[in-house]
C-alpha positions as CSV (number, residue, x, y, z in Angstrom):
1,X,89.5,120.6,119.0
2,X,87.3,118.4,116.3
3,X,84.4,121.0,115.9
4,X,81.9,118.1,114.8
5,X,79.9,115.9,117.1
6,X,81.2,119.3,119.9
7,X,79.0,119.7,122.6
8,X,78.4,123.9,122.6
9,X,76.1,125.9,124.9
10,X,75.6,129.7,123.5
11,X,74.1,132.4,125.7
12,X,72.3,135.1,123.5
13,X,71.5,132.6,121.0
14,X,67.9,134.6,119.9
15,X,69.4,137.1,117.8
16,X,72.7,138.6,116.9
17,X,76.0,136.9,117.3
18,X,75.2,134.6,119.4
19,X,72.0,133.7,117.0
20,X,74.7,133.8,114.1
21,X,76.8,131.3,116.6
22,X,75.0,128.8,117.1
23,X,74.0,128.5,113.2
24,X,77.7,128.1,112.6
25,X,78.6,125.5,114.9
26,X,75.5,123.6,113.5
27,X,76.9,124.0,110.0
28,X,79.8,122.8,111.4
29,X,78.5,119.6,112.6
30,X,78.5,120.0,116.2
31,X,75.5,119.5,118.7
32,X,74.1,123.0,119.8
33,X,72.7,124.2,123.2
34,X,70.6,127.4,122.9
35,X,69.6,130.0,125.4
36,X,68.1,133.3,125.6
37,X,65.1,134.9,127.6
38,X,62.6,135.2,124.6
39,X,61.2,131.7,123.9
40,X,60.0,132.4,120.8
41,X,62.6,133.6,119.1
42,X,65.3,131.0,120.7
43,X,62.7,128.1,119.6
44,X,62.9,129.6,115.4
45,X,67.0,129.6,116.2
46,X,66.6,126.4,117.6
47,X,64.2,125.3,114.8
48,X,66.8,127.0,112.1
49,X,70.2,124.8,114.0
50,X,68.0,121.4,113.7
51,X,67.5,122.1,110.0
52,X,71.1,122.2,109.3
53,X,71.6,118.9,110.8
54,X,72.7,119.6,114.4
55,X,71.1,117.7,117.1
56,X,70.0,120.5,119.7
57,X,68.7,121.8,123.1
58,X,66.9,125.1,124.1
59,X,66.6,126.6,127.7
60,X,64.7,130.0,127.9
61,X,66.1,131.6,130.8
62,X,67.7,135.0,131.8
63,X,70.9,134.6,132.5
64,X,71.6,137.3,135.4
65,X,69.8,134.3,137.1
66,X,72.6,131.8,138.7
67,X,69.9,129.5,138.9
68,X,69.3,129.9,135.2
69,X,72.7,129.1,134.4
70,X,72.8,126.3,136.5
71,X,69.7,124.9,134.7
72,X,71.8,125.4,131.2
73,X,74.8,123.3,132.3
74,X,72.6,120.5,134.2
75,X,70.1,119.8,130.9
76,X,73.3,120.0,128.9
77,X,74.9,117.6,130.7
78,X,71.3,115.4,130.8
79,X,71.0,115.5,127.1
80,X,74.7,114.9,125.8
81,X,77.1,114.1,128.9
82,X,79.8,117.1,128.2
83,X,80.1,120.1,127.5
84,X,83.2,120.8,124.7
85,X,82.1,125.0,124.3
86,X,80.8,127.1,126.1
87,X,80.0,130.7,123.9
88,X,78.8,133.7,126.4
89,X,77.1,136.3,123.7
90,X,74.2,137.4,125.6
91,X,74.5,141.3,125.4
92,X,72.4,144.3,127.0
93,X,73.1,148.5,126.1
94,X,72.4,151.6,127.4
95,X,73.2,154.8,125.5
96,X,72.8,158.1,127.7
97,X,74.6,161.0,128.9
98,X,76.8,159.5,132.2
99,X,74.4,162.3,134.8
100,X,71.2,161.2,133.3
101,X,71.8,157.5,133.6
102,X,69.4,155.7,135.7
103,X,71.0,153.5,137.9
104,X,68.6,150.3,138.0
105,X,69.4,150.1,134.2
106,X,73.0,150.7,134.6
107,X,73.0,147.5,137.4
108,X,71.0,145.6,135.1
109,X,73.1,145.8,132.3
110,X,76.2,145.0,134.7
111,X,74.0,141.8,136.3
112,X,73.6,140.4,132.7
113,X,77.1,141.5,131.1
114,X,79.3,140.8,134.0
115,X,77.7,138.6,136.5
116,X,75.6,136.5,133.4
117,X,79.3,135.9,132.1
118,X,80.4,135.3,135.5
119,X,77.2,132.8,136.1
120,X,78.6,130.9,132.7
121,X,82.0,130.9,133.0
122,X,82.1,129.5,136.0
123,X,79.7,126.7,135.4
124,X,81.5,126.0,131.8
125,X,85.1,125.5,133.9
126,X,83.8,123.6,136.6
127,X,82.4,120.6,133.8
128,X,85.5,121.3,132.2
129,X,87.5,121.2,134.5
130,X,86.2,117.9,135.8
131,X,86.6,116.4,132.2
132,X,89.7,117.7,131.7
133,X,89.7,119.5,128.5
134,X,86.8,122.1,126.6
135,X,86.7,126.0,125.3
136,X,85.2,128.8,127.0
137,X,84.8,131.7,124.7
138,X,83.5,134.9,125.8
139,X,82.0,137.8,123.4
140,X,83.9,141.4,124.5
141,X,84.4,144.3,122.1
142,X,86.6,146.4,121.0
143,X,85.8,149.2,122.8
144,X,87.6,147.3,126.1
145,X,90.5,148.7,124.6
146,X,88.9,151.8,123.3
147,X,86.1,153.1,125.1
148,X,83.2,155.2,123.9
149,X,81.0,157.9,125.8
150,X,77.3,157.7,126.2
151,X,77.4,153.9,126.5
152,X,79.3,154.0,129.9
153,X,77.9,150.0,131.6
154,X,78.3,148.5,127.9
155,X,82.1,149.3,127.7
156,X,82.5,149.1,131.6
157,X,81.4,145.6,131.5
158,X,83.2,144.8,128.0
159,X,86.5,145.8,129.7
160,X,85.5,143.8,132.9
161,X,85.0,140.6,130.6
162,X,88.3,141.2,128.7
163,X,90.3,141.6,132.2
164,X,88.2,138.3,133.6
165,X,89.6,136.3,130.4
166,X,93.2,137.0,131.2
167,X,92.6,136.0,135.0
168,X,90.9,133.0,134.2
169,X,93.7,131.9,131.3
170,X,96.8,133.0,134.6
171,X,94.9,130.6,136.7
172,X,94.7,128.0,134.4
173,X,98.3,127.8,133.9
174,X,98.9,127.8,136.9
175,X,97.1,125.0,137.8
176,X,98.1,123.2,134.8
177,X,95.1,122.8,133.5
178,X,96.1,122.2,129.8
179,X,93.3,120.9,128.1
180,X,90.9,123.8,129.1
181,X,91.5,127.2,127.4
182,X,89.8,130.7,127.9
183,X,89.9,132.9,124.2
184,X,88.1,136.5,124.1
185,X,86.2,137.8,121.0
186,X,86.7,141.3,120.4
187,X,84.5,142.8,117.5
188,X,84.3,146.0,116.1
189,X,80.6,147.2,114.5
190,X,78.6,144.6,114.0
191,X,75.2,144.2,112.3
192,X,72.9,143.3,114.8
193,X,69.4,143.7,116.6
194,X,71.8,145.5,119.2
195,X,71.5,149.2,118.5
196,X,67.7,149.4,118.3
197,X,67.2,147.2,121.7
198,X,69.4,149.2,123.4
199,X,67.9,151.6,126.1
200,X,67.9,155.0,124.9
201,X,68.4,158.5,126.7
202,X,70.0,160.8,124.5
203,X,67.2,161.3,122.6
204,X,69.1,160.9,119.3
205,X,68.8,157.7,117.3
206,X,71.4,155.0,117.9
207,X,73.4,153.4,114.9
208,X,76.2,151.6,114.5
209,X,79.9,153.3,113.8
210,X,80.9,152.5,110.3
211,X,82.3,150.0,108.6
212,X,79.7,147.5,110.0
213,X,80.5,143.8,109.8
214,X,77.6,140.9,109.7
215,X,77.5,138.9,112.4
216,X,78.6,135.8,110.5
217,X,81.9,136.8,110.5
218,X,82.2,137.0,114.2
219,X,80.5,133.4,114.2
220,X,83.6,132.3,111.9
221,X,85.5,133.5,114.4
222,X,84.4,131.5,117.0
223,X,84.1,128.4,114.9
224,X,87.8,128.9,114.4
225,X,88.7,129.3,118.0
226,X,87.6,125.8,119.0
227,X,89.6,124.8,116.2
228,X,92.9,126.5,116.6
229,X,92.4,128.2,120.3
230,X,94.2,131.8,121.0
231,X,94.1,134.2,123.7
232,X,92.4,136.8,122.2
233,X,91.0,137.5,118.1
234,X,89.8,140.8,117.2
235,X,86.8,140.9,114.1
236,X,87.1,143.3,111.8
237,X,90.1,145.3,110.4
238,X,88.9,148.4,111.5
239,X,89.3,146.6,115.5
240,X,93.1,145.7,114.4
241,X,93.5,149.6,113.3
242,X,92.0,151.1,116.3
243,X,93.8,149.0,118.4
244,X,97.1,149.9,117.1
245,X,96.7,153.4,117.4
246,X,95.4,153.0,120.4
247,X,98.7,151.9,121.7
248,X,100.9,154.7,120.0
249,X,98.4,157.7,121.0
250,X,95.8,157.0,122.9
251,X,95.2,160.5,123.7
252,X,94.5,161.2,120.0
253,X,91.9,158.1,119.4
254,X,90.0,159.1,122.9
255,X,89.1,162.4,121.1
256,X,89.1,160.9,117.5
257,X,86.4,158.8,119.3
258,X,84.3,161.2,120.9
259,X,84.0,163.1,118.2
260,X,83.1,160.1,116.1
261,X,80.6,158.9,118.4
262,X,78.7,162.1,118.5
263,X,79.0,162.6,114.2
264,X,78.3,158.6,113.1
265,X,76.8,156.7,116.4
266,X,73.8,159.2,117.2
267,X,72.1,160.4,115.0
268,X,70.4,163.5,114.1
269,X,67.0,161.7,113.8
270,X,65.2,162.2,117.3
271,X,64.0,159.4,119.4
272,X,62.0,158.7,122.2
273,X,63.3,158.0,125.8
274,X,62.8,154.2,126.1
275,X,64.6,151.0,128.3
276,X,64.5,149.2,125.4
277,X,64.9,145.0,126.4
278,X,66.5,145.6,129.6
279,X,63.8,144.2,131.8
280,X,61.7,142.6,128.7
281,X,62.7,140.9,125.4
282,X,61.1,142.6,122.1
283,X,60.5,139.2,120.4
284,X,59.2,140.7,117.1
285,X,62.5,141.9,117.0
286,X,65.4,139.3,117.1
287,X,66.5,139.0,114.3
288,X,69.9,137.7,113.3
289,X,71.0,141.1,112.2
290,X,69.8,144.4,113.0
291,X,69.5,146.0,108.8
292,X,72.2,148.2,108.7
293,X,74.0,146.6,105.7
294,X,76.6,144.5,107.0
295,X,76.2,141.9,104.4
296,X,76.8,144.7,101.7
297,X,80.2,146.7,100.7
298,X,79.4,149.8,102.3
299,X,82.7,151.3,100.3
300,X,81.6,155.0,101.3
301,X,81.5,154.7,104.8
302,X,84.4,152.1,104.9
303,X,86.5,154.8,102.5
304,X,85.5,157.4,104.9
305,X,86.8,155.6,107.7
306,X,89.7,154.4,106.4
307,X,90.8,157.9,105.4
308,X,89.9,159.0,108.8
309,X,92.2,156.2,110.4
310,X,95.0,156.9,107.7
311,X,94.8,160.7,109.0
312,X,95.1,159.8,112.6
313,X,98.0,157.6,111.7
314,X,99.6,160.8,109.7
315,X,98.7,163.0,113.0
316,X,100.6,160.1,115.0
317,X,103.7,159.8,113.3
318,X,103.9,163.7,113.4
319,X,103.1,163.8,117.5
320,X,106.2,161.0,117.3
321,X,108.6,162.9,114.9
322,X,107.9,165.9,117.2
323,X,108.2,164.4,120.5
324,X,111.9,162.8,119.6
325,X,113.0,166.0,118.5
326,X,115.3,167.7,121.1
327,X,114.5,170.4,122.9
């Protein structure tokens, strides 16, 4: 698909990757639909996309909301007659031990990761469907494939998103629906506003696992999807290595995880209990990226975990050399 003059609604579009989104597609020449709960921050994104050229739309809405969603596709469809993209980046967290988890925060980070994606696929395919042709791209992780403790509703509902791609693409098929595809972003660590909105419980300051990756490069991604769609598109090379080890021993990267969660994701540096933006946005805070360096070459920390994978493959190969030995 022709990326300029594209119709594309993004959800999330205040901060982050979907913030670093809807820039791209503007760069790229398309018209841009923008949504997020905090109006002030989506207005400055909006602001930023009209500077770059792209013709534009805001809704401020939460996206748990049906009605919300609704509200997205209608004015979309007011304002420019089609919708070509459809980006679902909107994103909630909760980082706490699985037994102190409060429950209303783990169902509100389900409502607006599941259900919000849910709300906007469905409304996305139904247009599309009806014009006969259009992208749906949804924002999972790479922990769908690789879960990671203490964030138990994030990766639930990453999975969930994954598994609700591949559904979506089987039904497509088989209803012939050629011109409408279904393609899942998977990113590894990315620099974003993420880890400090979070809710917190462990008490232990959250940061992202090294090597972190800007948020721009997930945006290329997408960009690149609407031009040449696939199923799926990890970001990041330390994604495409965890992935592959997770299919030859996934018993070895569940406890290379773990431990790597507890060493590099929390951090020694105590912090107060808090719920972060589940109920509330913090709109002094969304920024496109969250400061942790992704623009720079952080060769230590990539090095480190570069060596780290390289050892896990080692420890691989050795588990395989020994299992196909007889007896």
């Amino acid at each position: 698909m022709r990326v300029r003059d594209a119709v594309v609604v993004v959800t999330g579009a205040s901060s982050g990757i979907g913030r670093a989104t809807a820039l791209a597609f503007a760069d790229a020449g398309a018209d841009v639909v923008l949504t997020a709960r905090a109006p002030q921050p989506l207005a400055e994104a909006e602001r930023e996309c009209a500077d770059r050229g792209a013709r534009t739309l805001s809704v401020a809405g939460d996206i748990s909301d049906e009605a919300v969603v609704a509200e997205v596709r209608d004015r979309t469809l007011d304002r420019f007659g089609r919708i070509d993209v459809w980006v679902n980046a909107a994103v909630l967290g909760i980082f706490s031990p699985f037994l102190r988890l409060p429950m209303a925060d783990a169902r509100r980070v389900i409502d607006v990761n599941i259900m919000g994606y849910v709300y906007g696929s469905r409304a996305a395919l139904e247009q599309m469907r009806a014009q006969e042709s259009g992208i749906l791209i949804n924002i999972s992780s790479v922990t769908a494939f690789a879960p990671t403790p203490y964030n138990h509703p994030y990766v639930m509902s990453k999975a969930a998103i994954r598994a609700l791609d591949v559904s979506l693409r089987q039904e497509l098929r088989l209803d012939r629906a050629r011109g409408v595809r279904v393609c899942t972003v998977l990113p590894a660590s990315i620099d974003t506003p993420f880890y400090d909105h979070a809710a917190n419980y462990t008490e232990r300051k959250v940061r992202p696992m090294p090597p972190v990756y800007p948020p721009e490069r997930v945006a290329r991604a997408v960009v690149n999807l609407v031009r040449v769609p696939r199923r799926e598109v990890i970001v990041g090379p330390a994604g495409w290595l965890l992935r592959v080890l997770s299919k030859l021993a996934p018993g070895l990267v569940e406890r290379l995880l773990a431990y790597y969660v507890d060493r590099t994701h929390l951090s020694r540096e105590p912090t107060p209990i808090h719920d972060g933006n589940l109920f509330q946005p913090w709109p002094d805070t969304e920024n496109l990226d969250g400061g942790w360096g992704g623009r720079r070459r952080t060769t230590v920390r990539r090095a480190a975990t570069a060596g780290a994978l390289v050892a896990a493959g080692a420890l691989v190969r050795r588990q395989m050399v020994s299992r196909a030995r007889p007896g």
